[in-house]
N, CA, C and O of each residue as an XYZ file, in Angstrom:
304
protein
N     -35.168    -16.708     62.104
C     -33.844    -17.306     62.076
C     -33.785    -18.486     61.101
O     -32.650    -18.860     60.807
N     -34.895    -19.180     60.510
C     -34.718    -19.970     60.015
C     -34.820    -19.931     58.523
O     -34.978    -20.959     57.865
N     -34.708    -18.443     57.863
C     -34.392    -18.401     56.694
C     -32.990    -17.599     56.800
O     -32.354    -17.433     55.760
N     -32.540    -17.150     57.896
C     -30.961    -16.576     57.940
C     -30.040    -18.127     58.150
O     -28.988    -18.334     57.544
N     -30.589    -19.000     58.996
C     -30.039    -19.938     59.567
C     -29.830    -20.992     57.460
O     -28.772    -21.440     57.017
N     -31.365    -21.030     56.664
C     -31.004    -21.945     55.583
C     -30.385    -21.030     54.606
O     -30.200    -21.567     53.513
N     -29.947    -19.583     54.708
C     -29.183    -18.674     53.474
C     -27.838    -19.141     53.927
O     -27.064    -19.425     53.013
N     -27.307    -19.308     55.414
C     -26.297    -19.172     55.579
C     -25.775    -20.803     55.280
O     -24.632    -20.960     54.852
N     -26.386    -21.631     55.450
C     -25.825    -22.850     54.533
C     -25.634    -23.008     53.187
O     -25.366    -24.092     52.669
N     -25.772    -21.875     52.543
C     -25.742    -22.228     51.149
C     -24.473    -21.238     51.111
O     -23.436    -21.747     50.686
N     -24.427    -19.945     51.485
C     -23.365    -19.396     51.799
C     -21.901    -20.040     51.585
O     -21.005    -19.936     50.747
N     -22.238    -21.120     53.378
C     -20.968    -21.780     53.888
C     -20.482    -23.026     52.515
O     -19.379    -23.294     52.037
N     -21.649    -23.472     52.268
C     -21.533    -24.103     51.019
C     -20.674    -23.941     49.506
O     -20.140    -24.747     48.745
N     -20.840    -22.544     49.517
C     -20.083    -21.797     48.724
C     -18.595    -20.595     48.954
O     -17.976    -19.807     48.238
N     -18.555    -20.977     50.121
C     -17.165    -20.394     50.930
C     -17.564    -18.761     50.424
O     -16.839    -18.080     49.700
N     -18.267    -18.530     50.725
C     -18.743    -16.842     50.422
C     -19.728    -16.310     52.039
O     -20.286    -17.132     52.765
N     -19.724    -14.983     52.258
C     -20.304    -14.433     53.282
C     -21.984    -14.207     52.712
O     -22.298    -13.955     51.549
N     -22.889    -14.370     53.838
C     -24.121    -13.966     53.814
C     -24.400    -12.982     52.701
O     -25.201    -13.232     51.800
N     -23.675    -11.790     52.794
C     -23.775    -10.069     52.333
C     -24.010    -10.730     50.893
O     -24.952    -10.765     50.101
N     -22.502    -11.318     50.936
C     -22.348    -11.765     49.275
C     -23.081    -12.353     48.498
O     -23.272    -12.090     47.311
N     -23.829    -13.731     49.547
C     -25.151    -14.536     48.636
C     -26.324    -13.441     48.284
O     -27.029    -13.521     47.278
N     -26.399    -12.613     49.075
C     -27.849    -11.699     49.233
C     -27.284    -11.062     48.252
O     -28.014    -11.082     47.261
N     -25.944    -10.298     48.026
C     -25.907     -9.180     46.607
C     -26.030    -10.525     45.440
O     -26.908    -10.438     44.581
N     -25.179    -11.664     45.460
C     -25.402    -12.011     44.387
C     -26.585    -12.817     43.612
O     -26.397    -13.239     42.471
N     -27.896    -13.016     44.347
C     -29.036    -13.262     44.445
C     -29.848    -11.911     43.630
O     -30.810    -12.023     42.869
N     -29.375    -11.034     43.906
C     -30.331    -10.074     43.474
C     -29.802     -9.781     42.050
O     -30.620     -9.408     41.209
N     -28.266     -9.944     41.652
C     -27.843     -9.692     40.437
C     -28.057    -11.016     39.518
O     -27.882    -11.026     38.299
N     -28.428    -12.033     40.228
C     -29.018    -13.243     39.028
C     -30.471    -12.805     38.620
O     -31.127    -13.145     37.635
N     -30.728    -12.124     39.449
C     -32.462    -11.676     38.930
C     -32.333    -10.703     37.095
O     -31.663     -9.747     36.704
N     -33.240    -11.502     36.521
C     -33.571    -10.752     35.269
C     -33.669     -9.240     35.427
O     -34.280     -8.810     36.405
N     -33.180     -8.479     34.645
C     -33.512     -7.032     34.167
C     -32.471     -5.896     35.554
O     -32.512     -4.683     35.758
N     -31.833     -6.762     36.082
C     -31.207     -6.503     37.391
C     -29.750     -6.225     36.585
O     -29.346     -7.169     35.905
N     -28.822     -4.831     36.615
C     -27.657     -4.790     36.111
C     -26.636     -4.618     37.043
O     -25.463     -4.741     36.691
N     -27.046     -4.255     38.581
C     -26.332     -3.437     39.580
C     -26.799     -3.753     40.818
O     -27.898     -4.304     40.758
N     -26.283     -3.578     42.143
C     -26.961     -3.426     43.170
C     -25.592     -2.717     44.278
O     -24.404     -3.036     44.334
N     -26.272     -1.802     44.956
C     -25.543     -0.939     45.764
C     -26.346     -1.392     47.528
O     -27.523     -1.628     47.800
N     -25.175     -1.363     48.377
C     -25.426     -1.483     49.690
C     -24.440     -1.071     50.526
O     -23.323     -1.553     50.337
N     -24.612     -0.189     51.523
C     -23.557      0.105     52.426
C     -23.051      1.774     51.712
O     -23.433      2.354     50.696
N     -22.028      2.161     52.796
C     -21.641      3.159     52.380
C     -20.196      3.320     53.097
O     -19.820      4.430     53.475
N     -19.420      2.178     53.263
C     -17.948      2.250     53.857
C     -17.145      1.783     52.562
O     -17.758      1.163     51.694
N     -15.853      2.051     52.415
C     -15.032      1.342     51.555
C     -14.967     -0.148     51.439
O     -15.121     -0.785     50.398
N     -14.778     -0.517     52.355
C     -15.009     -1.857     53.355
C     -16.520     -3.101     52.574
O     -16.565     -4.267     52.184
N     -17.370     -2.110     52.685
C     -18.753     -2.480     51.924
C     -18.751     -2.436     50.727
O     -19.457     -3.330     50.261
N     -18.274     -1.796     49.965
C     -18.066     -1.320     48.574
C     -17.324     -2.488     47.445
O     -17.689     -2.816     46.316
N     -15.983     -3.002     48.386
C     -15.347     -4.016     47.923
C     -15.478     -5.268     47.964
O     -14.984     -6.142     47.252
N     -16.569     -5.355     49.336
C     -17.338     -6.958     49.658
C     -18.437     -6.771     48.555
O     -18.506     -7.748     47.811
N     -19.274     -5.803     48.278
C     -20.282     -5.928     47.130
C     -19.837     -6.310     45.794
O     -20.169     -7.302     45.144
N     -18.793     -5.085     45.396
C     -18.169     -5.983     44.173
C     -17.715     -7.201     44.203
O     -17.705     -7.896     43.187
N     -17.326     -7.577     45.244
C     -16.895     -9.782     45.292
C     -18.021     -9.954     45.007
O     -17.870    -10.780     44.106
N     -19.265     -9.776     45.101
C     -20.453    -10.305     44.698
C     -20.581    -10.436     43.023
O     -21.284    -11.281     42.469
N     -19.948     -9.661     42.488
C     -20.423     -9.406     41.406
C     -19.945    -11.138     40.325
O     -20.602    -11.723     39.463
N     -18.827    -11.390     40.805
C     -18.410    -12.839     40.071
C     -18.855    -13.920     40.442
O     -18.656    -14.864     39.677
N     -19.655    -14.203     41.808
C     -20.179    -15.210     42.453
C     -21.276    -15.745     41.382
O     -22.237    -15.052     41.046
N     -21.028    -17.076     40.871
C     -21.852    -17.568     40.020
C     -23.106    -19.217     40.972
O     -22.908    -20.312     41.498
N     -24.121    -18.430     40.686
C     -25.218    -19.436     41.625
C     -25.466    -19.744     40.542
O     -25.643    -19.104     39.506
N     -25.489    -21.587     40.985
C     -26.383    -22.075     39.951
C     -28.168    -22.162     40.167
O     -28.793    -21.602     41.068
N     -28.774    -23.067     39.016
C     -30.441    -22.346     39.039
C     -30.561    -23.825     40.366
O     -31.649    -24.190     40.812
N     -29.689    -24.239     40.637
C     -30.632    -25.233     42.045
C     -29.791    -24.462     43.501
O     -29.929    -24.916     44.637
N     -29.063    -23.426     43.224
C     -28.418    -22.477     44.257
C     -29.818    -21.256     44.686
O     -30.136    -20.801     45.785
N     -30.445    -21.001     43.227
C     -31.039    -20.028     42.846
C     -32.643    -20.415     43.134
O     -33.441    -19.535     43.457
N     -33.107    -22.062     42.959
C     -34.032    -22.346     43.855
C     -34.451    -22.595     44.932
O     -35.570    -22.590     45.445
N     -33.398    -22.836     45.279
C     -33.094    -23.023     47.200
C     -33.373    -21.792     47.656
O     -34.442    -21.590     48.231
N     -32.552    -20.899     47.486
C     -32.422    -19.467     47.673
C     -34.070    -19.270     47.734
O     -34.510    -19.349     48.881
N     -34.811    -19.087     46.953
C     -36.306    -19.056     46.124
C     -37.354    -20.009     47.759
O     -38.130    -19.429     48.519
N     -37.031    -21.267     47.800
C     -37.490    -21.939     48.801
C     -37.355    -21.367     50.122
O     -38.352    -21.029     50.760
N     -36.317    -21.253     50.519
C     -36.403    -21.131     51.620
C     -36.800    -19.571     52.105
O     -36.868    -19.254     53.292
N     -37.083    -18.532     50.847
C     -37.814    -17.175     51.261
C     -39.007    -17.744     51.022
O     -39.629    -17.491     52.053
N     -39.810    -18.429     50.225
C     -41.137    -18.050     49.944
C     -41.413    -19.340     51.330
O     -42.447    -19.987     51.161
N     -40.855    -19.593     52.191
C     -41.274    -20.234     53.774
C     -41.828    -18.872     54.256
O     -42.913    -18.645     54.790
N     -41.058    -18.216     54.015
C     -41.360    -16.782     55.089
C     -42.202    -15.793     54.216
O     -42.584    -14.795     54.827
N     -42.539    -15.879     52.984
C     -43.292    -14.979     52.432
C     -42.060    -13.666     52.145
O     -42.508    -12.519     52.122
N     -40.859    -13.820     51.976
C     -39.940    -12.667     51.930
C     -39.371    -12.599     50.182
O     -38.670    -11.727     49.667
N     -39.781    -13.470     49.735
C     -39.376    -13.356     48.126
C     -39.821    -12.034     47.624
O     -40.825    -11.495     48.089
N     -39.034    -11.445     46.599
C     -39.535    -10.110     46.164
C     -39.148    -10.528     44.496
O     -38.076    -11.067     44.220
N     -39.939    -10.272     43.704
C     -40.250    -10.919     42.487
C     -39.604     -9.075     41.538
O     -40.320     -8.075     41.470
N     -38.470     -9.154     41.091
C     -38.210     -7.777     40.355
C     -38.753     -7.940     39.063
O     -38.699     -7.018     38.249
């Protein structure tokens, strides 16, 4: 809980949903053009809101911090 509990402050921080920091986390990653999740209409249109969400690189180290607590960082 305590890397859902520090994603979701950066989230609330940014008036955006969880889903959204997590898609748009993975599309700041280098060599990364796309990312697909879900399979409702519903899901489809919350992913694309991801796509304009701009993190900055101390959004993008936080993000970075508070996975490599848990060993959950995945390096693409």
């Amino acid at each position: 809980m305590e890397v859902v509990d520090g994603l979701k402050s950066i989230a609330e921080r940014l008036d955006i949903s969880l889903a959204r920091l997590a898609l748009a986390r993975v599309l700041h990653q280098a060599g990364v053009t796309g990312a697909i999740a879900g399979r409702s209409s519903q899901h489809v249109r919350e992913n694309a809101a991801a796509a304009p969400v701009k993190l900055s690189t101390a959004h993008l180290a936080e993000i970075e911090r508070i996975l490599e607590r848990r060993g959950g960082v995945v390096k693409l």
